[in-house]
N, C-alpha and C positions, 0 to 999 in steps of 0.2 A: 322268193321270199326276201326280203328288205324291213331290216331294224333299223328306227331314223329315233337316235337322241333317246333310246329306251332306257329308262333307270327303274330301279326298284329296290324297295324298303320293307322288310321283314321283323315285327317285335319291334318297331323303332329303330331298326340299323340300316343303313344301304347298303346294298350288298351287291348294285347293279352301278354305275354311271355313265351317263350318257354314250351308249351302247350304237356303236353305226357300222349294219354289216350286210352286204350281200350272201345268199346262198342263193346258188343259179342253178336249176333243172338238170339233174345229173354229176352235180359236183361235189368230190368228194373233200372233206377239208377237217383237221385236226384241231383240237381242242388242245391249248394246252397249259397247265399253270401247277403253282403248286396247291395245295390243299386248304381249303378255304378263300381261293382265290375269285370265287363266282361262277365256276365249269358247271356247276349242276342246278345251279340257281339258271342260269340262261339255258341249259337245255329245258327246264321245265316251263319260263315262260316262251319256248318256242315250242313246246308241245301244247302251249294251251291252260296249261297244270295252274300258273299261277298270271295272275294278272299283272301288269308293270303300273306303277306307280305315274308314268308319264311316258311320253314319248308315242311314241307309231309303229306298230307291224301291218305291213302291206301284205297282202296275200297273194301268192300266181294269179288263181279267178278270182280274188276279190273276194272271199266269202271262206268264213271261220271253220264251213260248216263241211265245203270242198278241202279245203285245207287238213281238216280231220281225217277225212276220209282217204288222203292221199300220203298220210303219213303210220310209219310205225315208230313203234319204241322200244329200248330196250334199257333198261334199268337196273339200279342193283336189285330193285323187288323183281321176280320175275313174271309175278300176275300168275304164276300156275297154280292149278289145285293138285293138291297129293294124294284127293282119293280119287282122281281122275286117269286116265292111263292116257300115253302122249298123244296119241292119235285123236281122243275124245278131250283134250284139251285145245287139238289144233281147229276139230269142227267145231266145238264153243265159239273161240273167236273169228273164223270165217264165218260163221253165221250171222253174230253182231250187225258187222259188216253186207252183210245178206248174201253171203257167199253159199257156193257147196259145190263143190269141185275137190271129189277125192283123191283124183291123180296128181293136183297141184299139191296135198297134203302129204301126198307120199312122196314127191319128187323132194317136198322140203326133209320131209325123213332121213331121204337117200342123202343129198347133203348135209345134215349135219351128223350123220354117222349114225341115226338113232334107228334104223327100218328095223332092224333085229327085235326093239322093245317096243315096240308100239302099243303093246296090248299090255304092257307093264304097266303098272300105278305109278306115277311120278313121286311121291312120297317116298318109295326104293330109292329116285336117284340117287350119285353123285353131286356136288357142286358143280364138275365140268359139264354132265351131265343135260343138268339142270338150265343151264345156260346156254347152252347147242340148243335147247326146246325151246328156248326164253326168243330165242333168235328166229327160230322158224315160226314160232307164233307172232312177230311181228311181221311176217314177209305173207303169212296168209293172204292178204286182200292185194296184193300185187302193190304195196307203195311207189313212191314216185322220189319221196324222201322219208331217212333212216336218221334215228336218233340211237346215239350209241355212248352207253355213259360206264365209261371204264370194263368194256366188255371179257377185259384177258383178267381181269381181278380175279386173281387164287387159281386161277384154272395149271392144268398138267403142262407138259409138254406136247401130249396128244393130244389134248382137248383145245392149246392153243392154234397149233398147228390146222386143225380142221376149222378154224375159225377166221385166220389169216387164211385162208385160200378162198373161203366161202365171201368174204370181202372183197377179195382179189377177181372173182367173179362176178360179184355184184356192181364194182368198178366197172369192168368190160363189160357188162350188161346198160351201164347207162343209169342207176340205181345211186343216186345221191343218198350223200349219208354224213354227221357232221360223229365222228369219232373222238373224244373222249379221254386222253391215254398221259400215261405221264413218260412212257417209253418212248424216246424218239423214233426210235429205228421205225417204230410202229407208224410215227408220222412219216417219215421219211419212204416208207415202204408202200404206203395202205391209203397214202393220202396225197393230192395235188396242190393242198396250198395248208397253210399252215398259221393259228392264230396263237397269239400270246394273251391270255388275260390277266392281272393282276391287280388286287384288293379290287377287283367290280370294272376296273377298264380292261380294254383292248390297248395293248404298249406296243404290239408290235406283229409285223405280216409279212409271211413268206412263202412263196413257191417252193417245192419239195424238189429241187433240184440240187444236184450236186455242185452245182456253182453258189445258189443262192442261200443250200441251210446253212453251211457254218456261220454264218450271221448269226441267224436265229438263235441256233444253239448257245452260241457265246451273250445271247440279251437271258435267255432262260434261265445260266448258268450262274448270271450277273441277280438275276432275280430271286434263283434259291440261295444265292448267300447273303444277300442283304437281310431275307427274312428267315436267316438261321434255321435255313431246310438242307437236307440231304443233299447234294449233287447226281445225279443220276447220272 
């Protein structure tokens, strides 16, 4: 996938500008800025959600329609239903897709900790809960790429934990995924290359290595005090 010069304008504002990024077949890579800085405005026009204003998204095959189908998502909304129970939430969205494959539904179970309740109503859940589901309901159709928009938000200690490893796998699997996070470590840890956005651009790029982040860190760090944010 390749963004060339994408911008985009919502209610009269930019909220994108000229936007120029690879995302390569299997690569993992961190999202990262502070709050209002354009993180969820561009995972949305790379899911499709919203239209750009100008510029180019290229696709692997060329076609919007492969592209869809080769991507999941995971968002703050989590798309589940509450009077559904998790297991008949996961065959809903493999179906979409034209799926039906109950072993792959379970196996996603088995990962994110949830086999015990499958037959539960989701509407019971947790938050963390709810989010382990959020995550196996995007990986139903076998993606190729993963959109991942602040996925450890509010979650426990356990319910992080099962999420960092389920990523941690997904990486060794080969399962590109553009992550979300305002936690470094998370980039550092979960991710191979690392973007900076701020007010709608791209300011800065880094490989997740121990040589290359503290760069990084010291441009982000540079970034939340100018615009009178937190330091994390």
């Amino acid at each position: 996938m390749r963004l060339d010069q994408i911008s985009l304008s919502r209610d009269d504002k930019q909220v994108l500008h000229d936007i120029n990024m690879e995302w390569k077949r299997g690569e993992t890579i961190a999202l990262i800025g502070a709050n209002g800085a354009g993180k969820s405005s561009l995972l949305k026009v790379l899911a499709t959600l919203w239209k750009p204003s100008s510029g180019k998204l290229i696709y692997p095959d060329n076609t919007i329609k492969q592209w869809q189908k080769n991507l999941g998502v995971v968002f703050p909304d989590s798309f589940l239903y509450d009077a559904l129970t998790a297991i008949e939430n996961l065959e809903f969205y493999q179906k979409l897709y034209g799926g039906s494959d109950r072993k792959r539904l379970d196996s996603l179970l088995q990962a994110v900790r949830l086999a015990d309740v499958a037959t539960e109503k989701v509407g019971t859940f947790s938050k963390g809960m709810r989010q382990r589901l959020s995550i196996a309901r995007a990986l139903t159709h076998y993606p190729s790429y993963l959109l991942l928009d602040e996925p450890f938000d509010g979650l426990d200690v356990s319910s992080r934990d099962i999420v960092q490893n389920l990523l941690l796998q997904l990486k060794e699997q080969k399962t590109g995924y553009i992550l979300v996070s305002h936690n470094l470590d998370d980039a550092m840890h979960l991710c191979e290359r690392a973007l900076l956005i701020d007010n709608g651009e791209i300011t800065a790029e880094s490989r997740c290595t121990q040589e290359a982040f503290p760069s990084f860190v010291e441009q982000y760090h540079s970034v939340l005090k100018e615009n009178n944010h937190a330091v994390y």
